[in-house]
C-alpha positions in Angstrom: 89.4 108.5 123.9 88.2 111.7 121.7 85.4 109.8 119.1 83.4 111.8 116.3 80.6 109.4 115.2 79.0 109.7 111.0 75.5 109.1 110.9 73.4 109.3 113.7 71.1 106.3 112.8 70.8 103.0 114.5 74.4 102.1 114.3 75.3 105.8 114.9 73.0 106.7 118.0 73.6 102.6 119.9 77.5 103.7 119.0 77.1 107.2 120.1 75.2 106.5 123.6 77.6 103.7 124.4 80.9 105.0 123.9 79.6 108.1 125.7 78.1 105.7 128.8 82.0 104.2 128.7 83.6 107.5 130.1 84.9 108.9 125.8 84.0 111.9 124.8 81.9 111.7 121.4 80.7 113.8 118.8 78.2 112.9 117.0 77.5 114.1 112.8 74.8 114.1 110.8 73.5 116.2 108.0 69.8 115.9 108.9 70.0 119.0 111.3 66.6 117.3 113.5 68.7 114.5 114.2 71.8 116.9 115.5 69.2 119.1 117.6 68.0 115.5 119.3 71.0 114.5 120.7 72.1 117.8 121.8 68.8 118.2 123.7 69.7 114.3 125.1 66.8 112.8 123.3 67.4 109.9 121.1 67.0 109.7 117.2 65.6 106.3 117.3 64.1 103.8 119.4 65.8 101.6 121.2 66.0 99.7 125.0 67.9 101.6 127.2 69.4 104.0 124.6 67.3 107.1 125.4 68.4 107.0 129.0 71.7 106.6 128.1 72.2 109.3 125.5 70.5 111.6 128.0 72.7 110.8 130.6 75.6 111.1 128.5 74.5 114.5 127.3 74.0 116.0 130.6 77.7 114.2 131.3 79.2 116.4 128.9 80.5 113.5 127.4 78.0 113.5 124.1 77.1 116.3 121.6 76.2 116.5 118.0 77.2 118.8 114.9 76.8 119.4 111.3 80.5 119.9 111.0 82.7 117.4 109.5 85.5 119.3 109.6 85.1 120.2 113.7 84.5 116.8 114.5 87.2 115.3 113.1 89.7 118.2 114.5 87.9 117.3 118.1 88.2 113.3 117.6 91.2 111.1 117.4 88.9 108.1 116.1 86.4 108.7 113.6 83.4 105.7 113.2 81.6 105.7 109.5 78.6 104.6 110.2 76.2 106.0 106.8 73.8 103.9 104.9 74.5 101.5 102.8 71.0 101.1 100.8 70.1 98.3 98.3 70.0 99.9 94.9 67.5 98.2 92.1 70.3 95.8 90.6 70.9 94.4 94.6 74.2 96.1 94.5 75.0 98.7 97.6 74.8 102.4 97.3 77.9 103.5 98.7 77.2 107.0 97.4 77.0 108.4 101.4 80.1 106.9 102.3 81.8 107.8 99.7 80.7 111.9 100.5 81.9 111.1 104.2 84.9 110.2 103.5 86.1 112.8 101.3 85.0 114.9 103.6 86.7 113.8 106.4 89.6 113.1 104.0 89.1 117.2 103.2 89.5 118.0 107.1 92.7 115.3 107.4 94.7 117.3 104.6 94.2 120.3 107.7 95.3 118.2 110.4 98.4 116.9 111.8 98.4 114.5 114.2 97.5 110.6 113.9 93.7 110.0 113.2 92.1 107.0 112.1 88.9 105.9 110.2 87.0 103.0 111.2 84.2 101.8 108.9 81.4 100.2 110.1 78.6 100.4 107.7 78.4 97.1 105.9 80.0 97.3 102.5 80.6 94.5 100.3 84.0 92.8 100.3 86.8 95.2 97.9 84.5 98.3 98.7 87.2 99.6 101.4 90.3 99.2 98.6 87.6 101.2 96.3 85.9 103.4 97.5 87.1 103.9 101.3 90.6 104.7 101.2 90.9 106.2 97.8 88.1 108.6 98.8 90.6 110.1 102.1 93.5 109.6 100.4 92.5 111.7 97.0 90.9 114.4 99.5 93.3 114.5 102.2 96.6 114.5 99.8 97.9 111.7 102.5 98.5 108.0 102.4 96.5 105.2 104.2 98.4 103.2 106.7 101.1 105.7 106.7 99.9 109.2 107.4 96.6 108.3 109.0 94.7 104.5 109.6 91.8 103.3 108.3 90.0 100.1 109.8 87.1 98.0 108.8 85.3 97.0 112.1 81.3 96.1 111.6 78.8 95.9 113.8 76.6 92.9 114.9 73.9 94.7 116.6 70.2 93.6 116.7 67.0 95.7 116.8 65.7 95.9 120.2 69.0 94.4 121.6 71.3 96.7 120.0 72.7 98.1 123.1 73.0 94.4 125.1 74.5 93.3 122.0 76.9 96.2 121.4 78.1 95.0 125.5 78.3 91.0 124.7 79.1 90.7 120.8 80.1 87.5 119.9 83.3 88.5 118.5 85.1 92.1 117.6 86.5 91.8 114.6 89.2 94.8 113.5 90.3 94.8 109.9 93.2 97.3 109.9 95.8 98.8 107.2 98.4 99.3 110.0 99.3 98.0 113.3 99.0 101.6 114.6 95.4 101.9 113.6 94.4 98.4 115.0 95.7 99.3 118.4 93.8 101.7 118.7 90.6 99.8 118.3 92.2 97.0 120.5 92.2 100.2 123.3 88.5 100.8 122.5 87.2 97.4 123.0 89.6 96.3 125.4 86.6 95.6 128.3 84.9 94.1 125.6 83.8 90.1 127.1 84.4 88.9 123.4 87.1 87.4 121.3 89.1 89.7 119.7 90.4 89.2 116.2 92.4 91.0 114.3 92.6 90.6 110.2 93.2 92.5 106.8 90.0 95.0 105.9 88.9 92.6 103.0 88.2 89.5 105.7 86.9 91.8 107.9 84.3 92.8 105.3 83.3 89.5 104.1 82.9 88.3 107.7 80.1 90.5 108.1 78.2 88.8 104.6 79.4 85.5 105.8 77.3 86.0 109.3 74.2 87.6 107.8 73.7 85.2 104.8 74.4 81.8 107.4 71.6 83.7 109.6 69.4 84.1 106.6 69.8 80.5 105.3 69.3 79.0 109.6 65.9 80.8 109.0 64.9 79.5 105.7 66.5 75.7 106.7 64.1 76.0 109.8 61.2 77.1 107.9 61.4 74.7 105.5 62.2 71.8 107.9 59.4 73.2 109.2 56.9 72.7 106.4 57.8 69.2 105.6 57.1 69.0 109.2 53.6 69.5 109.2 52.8 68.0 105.9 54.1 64.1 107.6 52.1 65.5 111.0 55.4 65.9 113.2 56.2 68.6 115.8 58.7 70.9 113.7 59.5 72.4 117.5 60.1 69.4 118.8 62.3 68.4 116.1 64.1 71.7 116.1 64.5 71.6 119.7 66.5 68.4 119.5 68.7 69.3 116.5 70.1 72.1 118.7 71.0 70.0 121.3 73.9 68.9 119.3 76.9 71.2 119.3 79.0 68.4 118.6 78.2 68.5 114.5 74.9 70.6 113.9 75.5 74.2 115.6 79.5 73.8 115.8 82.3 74.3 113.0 81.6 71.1 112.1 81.0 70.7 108.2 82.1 74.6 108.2 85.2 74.2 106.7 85.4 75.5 102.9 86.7 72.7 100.9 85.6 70.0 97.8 82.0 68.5 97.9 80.0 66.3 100.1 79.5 62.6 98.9 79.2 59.1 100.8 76.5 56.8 101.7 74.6 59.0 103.8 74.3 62.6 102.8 73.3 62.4 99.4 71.1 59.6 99.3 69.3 61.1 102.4 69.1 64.8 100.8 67.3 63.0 98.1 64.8 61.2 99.6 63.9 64.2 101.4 63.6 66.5 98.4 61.6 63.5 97.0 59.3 63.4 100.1 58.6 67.3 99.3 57.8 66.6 96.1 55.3 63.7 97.1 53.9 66.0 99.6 53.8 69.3 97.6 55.7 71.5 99.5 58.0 73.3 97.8 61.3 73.9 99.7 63.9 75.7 97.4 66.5 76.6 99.7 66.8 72.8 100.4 66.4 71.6 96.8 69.2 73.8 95.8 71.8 71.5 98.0 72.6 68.6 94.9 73.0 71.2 92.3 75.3 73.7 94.5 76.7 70.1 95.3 77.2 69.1 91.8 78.4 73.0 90.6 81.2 72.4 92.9 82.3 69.5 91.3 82.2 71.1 87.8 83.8 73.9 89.4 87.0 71.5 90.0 87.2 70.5 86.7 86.9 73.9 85.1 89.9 74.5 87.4 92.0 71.4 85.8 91.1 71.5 82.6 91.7 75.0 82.4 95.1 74.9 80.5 93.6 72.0 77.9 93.9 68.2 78.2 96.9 66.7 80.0 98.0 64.4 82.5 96.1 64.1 86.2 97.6 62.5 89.3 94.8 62.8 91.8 95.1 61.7 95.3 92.3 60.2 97.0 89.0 58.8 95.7 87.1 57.4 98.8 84.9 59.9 99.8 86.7 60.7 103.0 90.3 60.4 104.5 91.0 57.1 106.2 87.9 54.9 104.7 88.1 52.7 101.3 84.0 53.3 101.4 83.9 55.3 97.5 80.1 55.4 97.2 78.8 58.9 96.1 82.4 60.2 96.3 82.7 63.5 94.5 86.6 62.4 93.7 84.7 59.3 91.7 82.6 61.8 89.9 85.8 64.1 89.3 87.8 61.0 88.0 84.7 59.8 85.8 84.5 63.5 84.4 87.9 63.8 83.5 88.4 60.0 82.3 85.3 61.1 80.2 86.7 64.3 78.4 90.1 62.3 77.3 92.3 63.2 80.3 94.9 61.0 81.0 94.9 59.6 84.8 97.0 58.3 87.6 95.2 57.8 90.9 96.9 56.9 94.3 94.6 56.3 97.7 96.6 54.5 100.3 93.0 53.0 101.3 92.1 52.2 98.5 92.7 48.4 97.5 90.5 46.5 94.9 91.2 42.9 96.2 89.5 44.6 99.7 86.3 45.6 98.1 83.0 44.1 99.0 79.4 44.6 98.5 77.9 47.7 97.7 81.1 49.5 97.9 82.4 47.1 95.2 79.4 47.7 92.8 79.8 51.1 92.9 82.8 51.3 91.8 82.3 48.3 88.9 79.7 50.6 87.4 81.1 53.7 87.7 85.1 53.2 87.3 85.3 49.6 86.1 88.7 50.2 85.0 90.2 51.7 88.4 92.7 48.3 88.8 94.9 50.5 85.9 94.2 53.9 87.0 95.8 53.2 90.6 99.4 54.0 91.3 101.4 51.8 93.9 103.0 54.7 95.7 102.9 58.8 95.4 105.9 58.8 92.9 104.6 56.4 90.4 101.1 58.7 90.3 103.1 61.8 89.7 105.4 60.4 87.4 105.2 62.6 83.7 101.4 64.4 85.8 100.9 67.6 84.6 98.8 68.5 86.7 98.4 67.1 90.7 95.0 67.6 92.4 95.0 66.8 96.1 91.1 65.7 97.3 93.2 64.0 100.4 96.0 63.2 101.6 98.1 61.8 104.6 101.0 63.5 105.9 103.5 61.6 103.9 101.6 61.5 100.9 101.7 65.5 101.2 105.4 65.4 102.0 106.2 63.2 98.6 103.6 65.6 96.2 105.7 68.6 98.2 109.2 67.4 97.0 108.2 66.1 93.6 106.2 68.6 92.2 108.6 71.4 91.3 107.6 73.9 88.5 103.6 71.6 88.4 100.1 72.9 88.9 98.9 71.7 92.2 94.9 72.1 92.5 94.0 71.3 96.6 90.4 70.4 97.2 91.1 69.9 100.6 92.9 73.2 101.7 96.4 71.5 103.1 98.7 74.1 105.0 101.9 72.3 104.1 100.6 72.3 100.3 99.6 75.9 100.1 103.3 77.1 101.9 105.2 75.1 99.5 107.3 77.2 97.1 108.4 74.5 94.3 104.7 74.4 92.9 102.2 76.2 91.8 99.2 75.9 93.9 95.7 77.0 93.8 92.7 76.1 96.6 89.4 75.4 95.1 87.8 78.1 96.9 90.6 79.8 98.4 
């Protein structure tokens, strides 16, 4: 395949040297004119295992050049890979300022040219930035349409300094955002020996994929770290006990708990978060990732009811109020905190858990519940119907399948608000459904 490569930096030169290893013909572009003179002398920009051999190689191939012209690499390419800085300005935000120039100048040379070409992005760019700034840009400059008259892809990179080019080989995933089917293929084509899963997706998920990855990274290291420090404080090998949390892939390094959805509650997880955060506290070691956890726990929660109460008091059917699907155990659960908050603000409220039975209630769970709800016995409905009945609005924290199946057929023309992210809820047609985060 014919490739032209934008920006001969680190994503640029690991792109350039191993597309050109693969057998494709690439052309490299950058305006710094050192850079250009580099590569066209087989020398590397940057440093890098393996890459300066590579590049070299590929040079003296034929296979690898570099130029200052936009407008000859694009006529010379079939594929065009963005790869420009994307700085931090002061506020945080991204300056998009270089891709925005390289696309309108590759838009400029697309208004000249007639055949099929396609843009791939792969500078990281916040999620929306492709709809902005990306397409509009070659569209406006080219006088063509996206999707139709040439592709445009969102495709980023998961490289890693000093591994960039073993990386680039085994990614853990390729993931193509694409406008068009047309566009997509030919990415498919590009990575097709590629020993990853391949996944293809609309440019917007492709973006936020990239965030997603980088901030879990981020937050691994500062959970470590501060594991760490309580570590040493109580005298205990953080290694040790870091080495043995990774040996479970079952719930700790799986998808496990990865699922976007309503917030965590029960008799374990927030008792336990809080006598650790109280531990740091006796111990002085400040850990403000972790200590975050109850209040972006509790946020969530408020976040719920900003979502039911958004159209003004009413009526509230809410399905399940055990903290979990399946159990009757209600301590800490966030649907008890929900149901509290909206008894609490004058909401009217029908609640049906097929678990949930107060003759069965013992011990601790029964306490809980007689200080916190101690009028539940005439907030529970018998059956699905009799909680819907006159609800204005129907918010879903659980549900079994035939629960689901009843709120489906009974809740023409109402507002349903899913907690829990249902598939059979979100496809249904007679309602009007929101996901808390989706």
């Amino acid at each position: 395949m014919k490739i032209s490569i934008f920006g001969l930096g680190y994503v640029g030169a690991v792109s350039a040297g191993c597309l050109a290893s693969d057998g494709h013909e690439v052309v490299g572009v950058d305006p710094n004119p050192t850079k250009v003179a580099l590569i066209n002398k087989g020398i590397t920009p940057i440093i890098e295992k393996d890459i300066g051999e590579m590049i070299a190689t590929a040079v003296a191939a034929g296979r690898l050049r570099a130029t200052g012209s936009v407008h000859e690499a694009v006529m010379a390419s079939d594929l065009s890979l963005v790869c420009v800085g994307t700085p931090s300005q002061l506020n945080g935000n991204l300056d998009l300022s270089y891709v925005r120039r390289v696309c309108e100048e590759i838009g400029g040379a697309l208004r000249q040219k007639n055949s099929f070409h396609v843009v791939v992005a792969r500078s990281t760019m916040l999620p929306g930035s492709m709809r902005s700034v990306v397409i509009p840009s070659l569209e406006q400059a080219s006088g063509k349409t996206a999707g139709v008259d040439f592709g445009v892809c969102n495709n980023p990179e998961f490289l890693r300094e000093g591994t960039a080019v073993y990386d680039y080989y085994h990614p853990p995933k390729t993931v193509i955002g694409e406008t068009d089917a047309k566009a997509g293929q030919m990415l498919v084509d590009l990575y097709s020996k590629m020993d990853a899963p391949l996944l293809r997706t609309d440019v917007e998920t492709a973006e936020m994929v990239k965030y997603a990855d980088n901030t879990w990274h981020a937050l691994k290291v500062g959970f470590a770290n501060e594991i760490g420090n309580i570590c040493k404080a109580v005298e205990v090998d953080a290694h040790k006990v870091m080495e043995i949390f990774c040996q479970d892939t079952k719930l700790n390094l799986s998808p496990y708990y990865l699922k976007p959805g309503f917030a965590f509650g029960g008799s374990c997880l927030p008792k336990e978060v809080k006598g650790f955060l109280t531990l740091a506290r006796q111990m002085d070691v400040p850990i403000p990732a972790l200590a975050g956890l109850l209040d972006s726990n509790d946020a969530h929660i408020d976040r719920a009811y900003a979502m039911i109460a958004r159209d003004g008091r009413c009526k509230v059917a809410l399905f399940g109020l055990a903290f979990k699907p399946g159990t009757d155990d209600m301590r800490d659960s966030p649907l008890v905190a929900l149901a509290e908050r909206l008894l609490g603000k004058g909401f009217e409220l029908a609640i049906f858990d097929r678990f949930v039975k107060l003759s069965r209630l013992l011990g601790k769970n029964k306490e809980f519940i007689d200080r916190e709800v101690p009028h539940l016995d005439r907030l529970l409905a018998a059956t699905p119907a009799e909680a819907l009945e006159g609800a204005d609005v129907i918010v879903v924290g659980h549900a079994d399948a035939e629960t689901r199946q009843a709120i489906a057929t009974l809740a023409t023309g109402r507002r349903i608000v899913d907690l829990a992210g249902y598939a059979d809820l979100r496809s249904s047609p007679a309602a009007r459904y929101e996901g808390i985060c989706w």
